[in-house]
MARTOR-214340 format. One record per residue (C-alpha): residue number from 1; residue in three letters; x, y, z. Coordinates in pm, 1 decimal, m for minus. Example, Ala and Ser with C-alpha at 12.3 -4.5 7.8 and 13.67 -1.06 7.14 Angstrom:
! MARTOR-214340
ATOM seq type     east    north       up
ATOM   1  ALA   1230.0   m450.0    780.0
ATOM   2  SER   1367.0   m106.0    714.0
This chain:
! MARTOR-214340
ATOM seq type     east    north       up
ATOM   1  UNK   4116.5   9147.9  12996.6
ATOM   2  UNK   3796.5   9381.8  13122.4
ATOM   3  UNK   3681.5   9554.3  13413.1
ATOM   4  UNK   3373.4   9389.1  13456.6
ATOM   5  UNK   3301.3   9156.3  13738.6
ATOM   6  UNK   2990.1   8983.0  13603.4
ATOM   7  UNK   2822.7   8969.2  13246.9
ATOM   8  UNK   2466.0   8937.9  13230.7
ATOM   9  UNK   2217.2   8848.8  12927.4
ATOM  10  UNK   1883.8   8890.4  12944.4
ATOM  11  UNK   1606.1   8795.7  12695.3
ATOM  12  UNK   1298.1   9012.3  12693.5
ATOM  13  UNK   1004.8   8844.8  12557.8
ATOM  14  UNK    677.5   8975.5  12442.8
ATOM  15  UNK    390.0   8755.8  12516.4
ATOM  16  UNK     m0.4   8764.7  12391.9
ATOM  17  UNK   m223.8   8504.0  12564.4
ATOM  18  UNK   m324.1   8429.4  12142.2
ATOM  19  UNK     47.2   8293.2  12099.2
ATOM  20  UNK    390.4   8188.9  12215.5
ATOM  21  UNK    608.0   8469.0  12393.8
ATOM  22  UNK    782.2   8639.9  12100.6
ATOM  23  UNK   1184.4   8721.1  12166.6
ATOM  24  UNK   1171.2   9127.1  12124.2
ATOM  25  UNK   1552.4   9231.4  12211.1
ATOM  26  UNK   1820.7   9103.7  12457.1
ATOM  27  UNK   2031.6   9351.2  12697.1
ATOM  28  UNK   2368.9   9265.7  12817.3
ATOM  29  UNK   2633.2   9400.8  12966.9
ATOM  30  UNK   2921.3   9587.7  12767.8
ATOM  31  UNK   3197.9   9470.0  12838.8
ATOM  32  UNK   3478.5   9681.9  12876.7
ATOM  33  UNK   3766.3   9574.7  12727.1
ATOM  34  UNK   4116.5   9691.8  12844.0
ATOM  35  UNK   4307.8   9829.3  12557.4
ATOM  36  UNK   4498.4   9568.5  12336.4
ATOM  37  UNK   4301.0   9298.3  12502.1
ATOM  38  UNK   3970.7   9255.4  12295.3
ATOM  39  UNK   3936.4   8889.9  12239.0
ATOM  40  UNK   3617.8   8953.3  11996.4
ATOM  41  UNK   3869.5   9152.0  11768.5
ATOM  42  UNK   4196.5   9105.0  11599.1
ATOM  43  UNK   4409.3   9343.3  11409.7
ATOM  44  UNK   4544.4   9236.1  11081.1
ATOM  45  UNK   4841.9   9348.6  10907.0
ATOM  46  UNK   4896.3   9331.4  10530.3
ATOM  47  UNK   5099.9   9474.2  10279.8
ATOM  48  UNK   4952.5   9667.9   9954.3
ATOM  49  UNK   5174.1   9728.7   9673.6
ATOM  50  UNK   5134.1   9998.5   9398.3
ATOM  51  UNK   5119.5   9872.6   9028.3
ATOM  52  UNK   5211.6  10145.1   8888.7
ATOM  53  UNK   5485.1  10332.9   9180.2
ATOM  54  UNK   5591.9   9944.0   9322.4
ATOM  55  UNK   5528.9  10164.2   9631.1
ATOM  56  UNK   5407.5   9918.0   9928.4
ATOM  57  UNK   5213.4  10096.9  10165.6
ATOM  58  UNK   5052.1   9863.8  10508.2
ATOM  59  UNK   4702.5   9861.3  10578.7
ATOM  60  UNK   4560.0   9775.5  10902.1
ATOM  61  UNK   4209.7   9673.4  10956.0
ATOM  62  UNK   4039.3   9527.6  11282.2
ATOM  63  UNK   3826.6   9208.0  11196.5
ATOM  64  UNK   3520.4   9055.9  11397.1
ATOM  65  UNK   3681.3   8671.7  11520.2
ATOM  66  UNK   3492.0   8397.7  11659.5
ATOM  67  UNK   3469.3   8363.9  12046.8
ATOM  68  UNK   3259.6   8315.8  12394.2
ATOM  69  UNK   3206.9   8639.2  12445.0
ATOM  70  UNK   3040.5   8729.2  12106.4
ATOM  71  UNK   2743.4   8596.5  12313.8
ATOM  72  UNK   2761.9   8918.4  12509.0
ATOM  73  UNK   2639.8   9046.5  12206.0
ATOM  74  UNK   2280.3   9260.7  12236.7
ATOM  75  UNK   2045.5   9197.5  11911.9
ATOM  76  UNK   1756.1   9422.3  11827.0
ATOM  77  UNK   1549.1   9241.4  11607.5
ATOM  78  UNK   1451.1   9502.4  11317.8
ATOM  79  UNK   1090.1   9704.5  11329.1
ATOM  80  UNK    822.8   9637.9  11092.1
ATOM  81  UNK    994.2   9882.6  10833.3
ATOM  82  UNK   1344.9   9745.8  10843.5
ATOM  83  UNK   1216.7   9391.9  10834.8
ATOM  84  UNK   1022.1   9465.0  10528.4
ATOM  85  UNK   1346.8   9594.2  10366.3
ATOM  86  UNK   1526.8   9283.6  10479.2
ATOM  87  UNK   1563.0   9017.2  10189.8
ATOM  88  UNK   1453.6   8673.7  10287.8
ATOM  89  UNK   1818.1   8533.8  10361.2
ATOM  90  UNK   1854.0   8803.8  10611.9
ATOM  91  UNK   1525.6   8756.1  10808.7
ATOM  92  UNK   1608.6   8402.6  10860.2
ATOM  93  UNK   1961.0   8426.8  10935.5
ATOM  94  UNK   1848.8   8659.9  11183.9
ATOM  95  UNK   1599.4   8441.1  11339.7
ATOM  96  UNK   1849.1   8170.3  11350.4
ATOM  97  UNK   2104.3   8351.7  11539.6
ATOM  98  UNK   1861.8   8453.5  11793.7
ATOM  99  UNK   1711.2   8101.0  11821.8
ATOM 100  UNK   2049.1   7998.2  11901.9
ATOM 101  UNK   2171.8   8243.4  12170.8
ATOM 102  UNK   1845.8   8148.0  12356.4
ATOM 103  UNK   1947.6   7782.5  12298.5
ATOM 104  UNK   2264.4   7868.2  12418.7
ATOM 105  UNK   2197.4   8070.9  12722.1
ATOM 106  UNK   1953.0   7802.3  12805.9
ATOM 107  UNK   2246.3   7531.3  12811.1
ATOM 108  UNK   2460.5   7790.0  13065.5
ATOM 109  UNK   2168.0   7777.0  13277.1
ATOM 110  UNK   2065.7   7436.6  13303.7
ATOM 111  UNK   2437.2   7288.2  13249.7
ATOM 112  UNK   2725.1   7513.8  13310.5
ATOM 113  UNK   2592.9   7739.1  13611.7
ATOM 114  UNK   2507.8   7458.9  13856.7
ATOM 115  UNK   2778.8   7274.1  13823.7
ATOM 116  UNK   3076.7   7621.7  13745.8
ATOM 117  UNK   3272.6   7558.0  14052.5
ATOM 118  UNK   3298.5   7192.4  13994.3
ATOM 119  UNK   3401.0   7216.5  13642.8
ATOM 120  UNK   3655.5   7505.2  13720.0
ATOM 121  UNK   3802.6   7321.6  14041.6
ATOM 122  UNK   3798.5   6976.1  13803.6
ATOM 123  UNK   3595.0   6796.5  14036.8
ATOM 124  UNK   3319.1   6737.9  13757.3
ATOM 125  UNK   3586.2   6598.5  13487.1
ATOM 126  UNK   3329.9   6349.0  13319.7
ATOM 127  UNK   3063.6   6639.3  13257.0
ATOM 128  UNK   2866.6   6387.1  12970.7
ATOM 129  UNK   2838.4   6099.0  13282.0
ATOM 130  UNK   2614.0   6311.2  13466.6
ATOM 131  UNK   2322.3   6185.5  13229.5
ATOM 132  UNK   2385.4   5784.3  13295.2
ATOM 133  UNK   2146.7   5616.3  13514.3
ATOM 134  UNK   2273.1   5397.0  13842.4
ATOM 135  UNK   2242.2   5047.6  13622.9
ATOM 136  UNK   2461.6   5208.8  13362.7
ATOM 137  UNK   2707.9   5265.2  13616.1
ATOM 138  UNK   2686.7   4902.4  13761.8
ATOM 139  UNK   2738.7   4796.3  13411.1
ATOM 140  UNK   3056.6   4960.7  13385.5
ATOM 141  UNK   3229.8   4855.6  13808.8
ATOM 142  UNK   3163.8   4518.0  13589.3
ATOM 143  UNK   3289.0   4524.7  13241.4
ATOM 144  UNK   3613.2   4660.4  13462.4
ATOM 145  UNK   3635.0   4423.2  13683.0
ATOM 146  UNK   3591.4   4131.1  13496.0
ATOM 147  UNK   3837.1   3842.4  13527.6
ATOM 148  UNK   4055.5   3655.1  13253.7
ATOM 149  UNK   4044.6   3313.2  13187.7
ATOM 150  UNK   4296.5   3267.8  13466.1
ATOM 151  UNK   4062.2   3411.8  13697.2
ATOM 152  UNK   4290.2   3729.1  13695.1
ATOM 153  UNK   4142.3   4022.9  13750.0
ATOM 154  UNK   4197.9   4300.9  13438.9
């Protein structure tokens, strides 16, 4: 689907000892898509008929689709000068998209990456079991092997 062998997102922060670090752009790699094969695109179809000719001409337009690699995405938040052309809406939609590609890359890190070659191999199947404690484990080896009232085992 693309050339590249690794995709990389970085999040620069500026930080002022007066304040938290402050998110000032990201950098990633572009990925190279192979032609046809751009999973962050799709090309739509449609037909366009003519009111007055009954003429129907097609139009073809490539739209933006949801998927993964969106997150490969670099933002620039805007300078002082754009921001203060922004409208409110658009400063906090914004702020919200960043917050949550941080949020997200911050899941790959602590989740996904230690544990990739166990989730792609299925070793790690029960991903959400990794958070139970020992006596929550105990608890279930005995709700399963609990007997009937014949003294059965279920």
């Amino acid at each position: 689907f693309f050339d590249s062998l690794e995709l990389d997102k970085t999040f620069v922060f500026e930080n002022d000892d007066r304040s938290d670090p402050v998110l000032i752009r990201t950098e990633v790699t572009e990925i190279q898509w192979k032609p046809g094969k751009d999973l962050t695109r799709k090309t739509v179809t449609r037909k366009q008929k003519n009111k007055r000719t009954k003429q129907i001409r097609k139009l073809t337009e490539t739209i933006k689709v949801e998927s993964f690699f969106n997150f490969f995405h670099a933002y620039d938040p805007p300078d002082e000068e754009e921001l203060n052309k922004m409208k409110e809406e658009e400063v906090a939609e914004l702020e919200t998209v960043m917050e949550s590609e941080y949020e997200a890359a911050m899941a790959f890190k602590e989740r996904i990456i230690p544990h990739a070659v166990a989730w792609f191999t299925g070793e790690d199947k029960d991903s959400g079991d990794e958070d139970m404690s020992d006596d929550d484990e105990d608890d279930l080896d005995e709700e399963e092997t609990d007997e009937d009232e014949d003294g059965k085992r279920r």
